[in-house]
N, C-alpha and C positions, 0 to 999 in steps of 0.2 A: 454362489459366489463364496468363495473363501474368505478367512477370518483375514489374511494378510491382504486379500484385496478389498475388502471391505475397509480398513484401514488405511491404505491407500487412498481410497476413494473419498473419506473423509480429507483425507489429508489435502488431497488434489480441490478438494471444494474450499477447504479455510483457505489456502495460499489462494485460490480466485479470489473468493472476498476481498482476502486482504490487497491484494492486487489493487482492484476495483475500488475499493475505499480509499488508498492512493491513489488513486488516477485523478486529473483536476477534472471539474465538470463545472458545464455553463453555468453560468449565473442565472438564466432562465430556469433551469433544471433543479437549483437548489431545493432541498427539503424546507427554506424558509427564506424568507428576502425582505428586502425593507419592501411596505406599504400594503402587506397580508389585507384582508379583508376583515375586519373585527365588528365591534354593534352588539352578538350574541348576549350579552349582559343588560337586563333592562330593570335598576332596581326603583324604578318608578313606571307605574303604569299609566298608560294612556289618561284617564282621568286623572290621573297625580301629575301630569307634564301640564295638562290644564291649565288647570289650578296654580301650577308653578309659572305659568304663562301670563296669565290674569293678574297674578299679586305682582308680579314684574311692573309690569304696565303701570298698575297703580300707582305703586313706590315711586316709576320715574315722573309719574305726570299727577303727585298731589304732594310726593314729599321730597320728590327731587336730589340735589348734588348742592352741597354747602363749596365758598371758596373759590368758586369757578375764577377763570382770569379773564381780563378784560378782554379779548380774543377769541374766547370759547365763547361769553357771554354774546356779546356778538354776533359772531358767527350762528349761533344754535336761533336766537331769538327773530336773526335776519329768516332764519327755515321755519320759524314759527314756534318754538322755544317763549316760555315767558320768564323773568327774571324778577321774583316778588320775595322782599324779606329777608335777602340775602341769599337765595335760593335756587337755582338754576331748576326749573321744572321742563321736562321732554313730554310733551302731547303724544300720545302713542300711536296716531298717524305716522309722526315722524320717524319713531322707532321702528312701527312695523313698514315703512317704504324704506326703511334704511336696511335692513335683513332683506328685503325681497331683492334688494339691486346693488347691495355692497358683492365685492370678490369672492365667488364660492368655491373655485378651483385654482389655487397659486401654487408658484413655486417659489422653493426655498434652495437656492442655488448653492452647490460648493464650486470651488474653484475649478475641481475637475469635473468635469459634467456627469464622472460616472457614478457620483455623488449626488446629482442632483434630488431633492426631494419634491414628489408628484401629490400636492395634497387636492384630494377631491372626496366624496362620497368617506367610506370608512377606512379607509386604510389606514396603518397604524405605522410607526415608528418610534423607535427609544432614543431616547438621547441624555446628557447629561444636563448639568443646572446645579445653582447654588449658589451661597455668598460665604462659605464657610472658612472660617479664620482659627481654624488648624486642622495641621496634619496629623491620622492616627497611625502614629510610627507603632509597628508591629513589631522592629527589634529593639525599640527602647519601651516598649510596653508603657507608652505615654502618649501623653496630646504634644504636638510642639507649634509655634505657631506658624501661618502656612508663607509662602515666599514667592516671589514670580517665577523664579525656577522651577517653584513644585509646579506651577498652573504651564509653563511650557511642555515639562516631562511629563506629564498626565496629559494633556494636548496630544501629544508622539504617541504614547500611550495608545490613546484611545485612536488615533490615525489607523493603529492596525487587526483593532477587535470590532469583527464584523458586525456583529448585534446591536452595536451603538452607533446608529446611523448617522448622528452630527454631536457637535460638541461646542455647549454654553457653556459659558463662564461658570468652573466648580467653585471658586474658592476668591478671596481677596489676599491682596500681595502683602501681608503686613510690613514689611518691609520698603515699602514706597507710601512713606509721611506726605507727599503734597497729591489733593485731587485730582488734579489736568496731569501731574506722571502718570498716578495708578490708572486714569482711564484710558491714555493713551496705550503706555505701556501693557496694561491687559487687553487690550484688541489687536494691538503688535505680536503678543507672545503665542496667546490664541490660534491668528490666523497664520503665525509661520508653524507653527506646531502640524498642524492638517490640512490636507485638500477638503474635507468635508465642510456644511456649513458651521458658520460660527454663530454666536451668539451673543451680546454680552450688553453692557449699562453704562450707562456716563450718568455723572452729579452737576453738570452745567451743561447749555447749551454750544458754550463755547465749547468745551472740550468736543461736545458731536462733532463740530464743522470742522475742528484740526484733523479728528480723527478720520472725516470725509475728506478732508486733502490727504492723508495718507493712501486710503481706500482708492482713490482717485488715480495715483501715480501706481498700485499695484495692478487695478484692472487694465493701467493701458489710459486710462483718460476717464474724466466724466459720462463721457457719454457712453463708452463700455462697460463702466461700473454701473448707471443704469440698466442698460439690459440684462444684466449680471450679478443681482446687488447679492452677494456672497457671507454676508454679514446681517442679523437681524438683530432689534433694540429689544431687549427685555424694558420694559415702562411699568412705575409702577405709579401709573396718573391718578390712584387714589389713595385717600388714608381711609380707612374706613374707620368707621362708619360712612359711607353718604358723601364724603368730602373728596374737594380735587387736592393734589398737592399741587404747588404752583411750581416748583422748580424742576420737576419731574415732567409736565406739563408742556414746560419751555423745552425741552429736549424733544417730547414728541413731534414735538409742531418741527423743530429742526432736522429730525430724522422723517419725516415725514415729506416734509416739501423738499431734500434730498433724496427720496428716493430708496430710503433701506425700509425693508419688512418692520412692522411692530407686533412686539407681542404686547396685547394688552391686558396688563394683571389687576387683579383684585385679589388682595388675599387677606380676606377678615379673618380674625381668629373667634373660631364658634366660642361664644360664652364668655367673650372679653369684648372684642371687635364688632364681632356678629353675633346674630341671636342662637343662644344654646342649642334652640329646638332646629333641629340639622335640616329641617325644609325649610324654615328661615333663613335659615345659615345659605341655601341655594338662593334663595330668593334675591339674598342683596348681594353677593356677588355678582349672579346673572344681568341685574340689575345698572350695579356699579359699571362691565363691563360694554354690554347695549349703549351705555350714556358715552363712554368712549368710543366704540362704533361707529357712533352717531356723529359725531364731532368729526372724525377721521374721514366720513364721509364726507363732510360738508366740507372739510379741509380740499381734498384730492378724491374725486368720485374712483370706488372701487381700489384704491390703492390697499395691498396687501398687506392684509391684518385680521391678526390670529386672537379667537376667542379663550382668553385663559383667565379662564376662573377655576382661582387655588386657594379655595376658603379651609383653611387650617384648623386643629383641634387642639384645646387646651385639656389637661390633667384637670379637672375644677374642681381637684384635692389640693393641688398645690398653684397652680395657671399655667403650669410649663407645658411647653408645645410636646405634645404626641405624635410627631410624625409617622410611627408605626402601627398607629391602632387601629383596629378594626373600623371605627367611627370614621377614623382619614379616609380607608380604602372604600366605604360607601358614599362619602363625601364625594368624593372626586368622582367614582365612578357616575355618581346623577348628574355631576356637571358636565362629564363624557357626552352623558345620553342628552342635556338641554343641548348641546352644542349640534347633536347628529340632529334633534327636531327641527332645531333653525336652516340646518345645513350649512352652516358657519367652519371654515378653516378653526378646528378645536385644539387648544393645548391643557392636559393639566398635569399633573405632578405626582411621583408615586412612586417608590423605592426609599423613603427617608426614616430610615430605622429609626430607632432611639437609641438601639443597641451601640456601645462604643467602638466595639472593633468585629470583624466579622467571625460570628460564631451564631451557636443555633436561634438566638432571640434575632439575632440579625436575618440569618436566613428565613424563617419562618413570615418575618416583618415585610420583608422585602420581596420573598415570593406571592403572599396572598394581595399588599395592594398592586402590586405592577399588574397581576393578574388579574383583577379586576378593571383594572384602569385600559389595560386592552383590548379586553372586551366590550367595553364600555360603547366605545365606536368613537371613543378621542380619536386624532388624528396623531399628534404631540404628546408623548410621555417625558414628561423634562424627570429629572432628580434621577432618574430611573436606574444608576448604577454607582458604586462608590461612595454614599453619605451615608452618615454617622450621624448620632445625638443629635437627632431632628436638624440638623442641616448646618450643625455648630464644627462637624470633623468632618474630611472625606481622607480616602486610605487607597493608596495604593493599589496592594491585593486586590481589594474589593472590586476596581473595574474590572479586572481578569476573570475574580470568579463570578461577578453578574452579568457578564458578556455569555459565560454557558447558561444562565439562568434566563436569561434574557432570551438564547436562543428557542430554551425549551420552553418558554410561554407565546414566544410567536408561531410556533408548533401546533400550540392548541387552540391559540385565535386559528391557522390556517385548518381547522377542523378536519375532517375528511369527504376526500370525493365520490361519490358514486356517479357509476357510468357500468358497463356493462364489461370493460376490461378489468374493472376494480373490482366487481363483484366476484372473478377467482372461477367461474364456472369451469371453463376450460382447464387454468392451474391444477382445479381437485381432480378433474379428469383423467388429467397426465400424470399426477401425485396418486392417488387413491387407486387407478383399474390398472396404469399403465409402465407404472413405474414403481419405485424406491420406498412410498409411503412416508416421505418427508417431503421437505420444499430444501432445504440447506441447496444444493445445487442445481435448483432450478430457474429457467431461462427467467421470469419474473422475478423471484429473489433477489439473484443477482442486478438485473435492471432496476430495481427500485431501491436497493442498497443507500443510495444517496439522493436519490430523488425523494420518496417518503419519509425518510429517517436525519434525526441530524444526531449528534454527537459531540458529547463534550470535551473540552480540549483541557481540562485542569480535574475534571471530577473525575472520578476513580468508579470504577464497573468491575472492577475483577474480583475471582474469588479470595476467600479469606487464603490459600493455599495461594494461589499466585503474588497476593495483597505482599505475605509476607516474605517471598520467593525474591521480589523485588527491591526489599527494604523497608517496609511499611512505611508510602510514603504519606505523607499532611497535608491535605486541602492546601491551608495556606502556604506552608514552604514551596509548594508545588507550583502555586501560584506567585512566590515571590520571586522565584525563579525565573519565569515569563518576564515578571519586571523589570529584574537583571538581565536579561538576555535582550529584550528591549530594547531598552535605554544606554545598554552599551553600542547598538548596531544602528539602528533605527534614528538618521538624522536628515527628516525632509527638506530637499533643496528644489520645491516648486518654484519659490522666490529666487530671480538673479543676485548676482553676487552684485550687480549691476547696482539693480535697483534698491536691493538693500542699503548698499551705500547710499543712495542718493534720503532715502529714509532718516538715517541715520544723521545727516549733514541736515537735514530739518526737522528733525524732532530730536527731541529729550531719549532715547531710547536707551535702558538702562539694561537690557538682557546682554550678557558682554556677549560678543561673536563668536568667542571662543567654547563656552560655554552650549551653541548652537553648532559645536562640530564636535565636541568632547567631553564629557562629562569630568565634572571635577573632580578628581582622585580614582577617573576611570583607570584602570593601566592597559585598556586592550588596546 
């Protein structure tokens, strides 16, 4: 072969590639998808799941849940609960028939079913979470505080970055002073923002049941929002230590006998909250959460509800929360692995830098807990893209660039396959006796181009000669761009015009409509 056609031939192989990596390909076929298979991380071993099993038990059934409400108390004692000393104590019969026969395979619906999330066994999915009350503005190199706009446009946002399979409540509205606006209005803005599911929290029970007549008139009627409930209640039914919150409590019970998912939190903070020694730290979270379990059960047998236990880590130099440290990511990941023993629908938490804006403390922070926490055999990675200063900022940028991050850790949960076509025998065959002595344009290659392989849509792969060939462009610019191109185009009209009005004409809804077609000071 000559040198001109040898060069050809290269050339004839890149334009296939590149061809082929253009081409759309099935969502079956992707190199990564939501609800990979994960578990692979086990940082407690069988005798230490034990052990963590036992002290569980104990905890619920000698030192119990302070504060309980008159309803719980009730209800748990009616199952054989006893109620001494101000104490709500769970006999560990109850707990363990409660784990054997509560919901172990649910779903978590988005509006469009192609959305829906299939939780069973280990499969994994990222999603977002938060309560952060500001935004870290990257062109004013400042914190500012965050707005219902910002949680709609992060919403949209996140509607079109595949890796982030559903989208919680990132942030609160500072900007809406009374509580019944901000709860409503953040499950309005939420759910018009994405087909994917939502997520999010009310501070009264009333505000649930307003926002369940919303929910009610979007699915079509109650009884379609039941089968469909598209919407899940972050609950945070304890204070820990050991204690119920009563007005968190009264939500559940309302979200509950309605018919939406709950997530049920605990989130002590090790060394303040919880106990420093980080298997403590597991123990009464796991604990706290079981006691809610339990309650949920006896409320509505089997109704869907996710074990998250998000026991958090203080600096115990200073007390401030460490959402990035190593202690977090092994944290979380043991709660992963209690949640895969019970075989409990698992949620926990993991991408909450410390870092302020994204850069390498951030990246670093954010790829080893998310990584951990997926292999873990959670089910739920909430936080898992966009937060800042342990969960005080989230940033734009940042979904864009943790959505390729994101991609490239459900990559390595989907591990590799072996089978007999994978092992290449044939390939070397054809490559090494009978061919070229490369693979570049061979029939596998090509075929697995995008089935094995995924690729990132903001991080940079070229060489330093290309790198600067192009403009030397910036992670972040790169990705701020994405955000502008976004949010200039990108305005979902799953909602009728219809029904929006009819919303509108009964709630408080403060997102103007205009604002939902056209960004302010857009000029496209």
């Amino acid at each position: 072969m000559t040198e001109l056609s040898k060069g050809q031939s290269r050339r004839g192989a890149r334009a296939a590639k590149r061809a082929l990596r253009a081409a759309p390909i099935a969502h079956e076929d992707r190199a990564v998808r939501p609800g990979m298979q994960g578990g692979k991380f086990h940082p407690l071993n069988p005798d230490d799941i034990a052990k963590v099993h036992e002290a569980v038990l104990t905890a619920l059934e000698t030192i119990g849940l302070s504060q309980a409400t008159p309803s719980c108390i009730e209800t748990v004692t009616k199952a054989g609960g006893t109620f001494r000393d101000g104490r709500l104590l769970f006999p560990r019969a109850l707990v363990e028939d409660t784990i054997a026969n509560c919901a172990k395979n649910i779903v978590l619906y988005g509006q469009d079913p192609k959305h829906d999330i299939e939780i069973s066994e280990s499969k994994v999915y990222f999603g977002t979470a938060g309560a952060a009350v500001h935004i870290a503005d990257i062109e004013g190199n400042e914190y500012r505080e965050s707005q219902l706009k910002d949680l709609y446009d992060i919403g949209r946002l996140v509607d079109t970055l595949d890796n982030i399979h559903y989208f919680q409540r990132c942030l609160v509205p500072r900007d809406i002073p009374d509580p019944m606006d901000m709860d409503i209005n953040t499950c309005y803005a939420a759910i018009s923002a994405t087909t994917k599911h939502v997520g999010t929290s009310w501070v009264e029970p009333s505000h649930v049941e307003k926002s369940l007549e919303m929910l009610h008139i979007i699915a079509g009627g109650e009884k379609q929002w039941r089968a469909r409930p598209f919407v899940s209640m972050s609950n945070c039914f304890v204070v820990p230590p050991m204690r119920f919150a009563e007005d968190s409590c009264h939500c559940m019970e309302t979200a509950v006998r309605g018919g939406m998912p709950v997530l049920l939190l605990a989130a002590g903070q090790a060394g303040a909250t919880s106990p420093a020694a980080l298997a403590g730290s597991v123990v009464q979270e796991v604990a706290e959460v079981l006691a809610g379990l339990v309650w949920v059960n006896l409320m509505v047998p089997k109704h869907p509800a996710i074990f998250g236990t998000w026991p958090f880590v203080s600096d115990l130099r200073t007390g401030a929360m460490s959402g990035g440290s190593g202690e977090q990511a092994v944290l979380m990941a043991a709660c992963g692995q209690m949640g895969r023993y019970y075989g409990l629908p698992t949620g926990i938490a993991a991408g909450m830098a410390d870092a302020k804006f994204p850069d390498a403390q951030s990246g670093y922070e954010k790829a080893y807990t998310n990584t951990l926490a997926a292999h873990s055999g959670a089910n739920l990675i909430y936080e898992s893209a966009g937060m800042h200063a342990s969960l005080l900022g989230c940033c734009y940028e940042s979904y864009v660039i943790d959505n390729d991050m994101l991609g490239a850790i459900n990559r390595t949960v989907r591990g590799i396959e072996v089978n007999e076509e994978t092992l290449s025998l044939q390939a070397m065959k054809d490559v090494c006796v009978d061919g070229p002595s490369h693979y570049l344009g061979h029939e596998q290659t090509l075929s697995l181009m995008q089935k094995e392989y995924i690729y990132p849509n903001v991080g940079d792969r070229t060489s330093p000669k290309e790198w600067a060939e192009v403009g030397k462009p910036d992670l972040i610019k790169t990705a701020r761009n994405t955000v502008d191109s976004v949010l200039a185009s990108h305005y979902p009209s799953h909602i009728p015009d219809a029904i929006d009005q009819t919303i509108r004409e009964k709630f408080n809804v403060l997102l103007p409509r205009e604002q939902m077609q056209k960004t302010l000071g857009d000029t496209a």
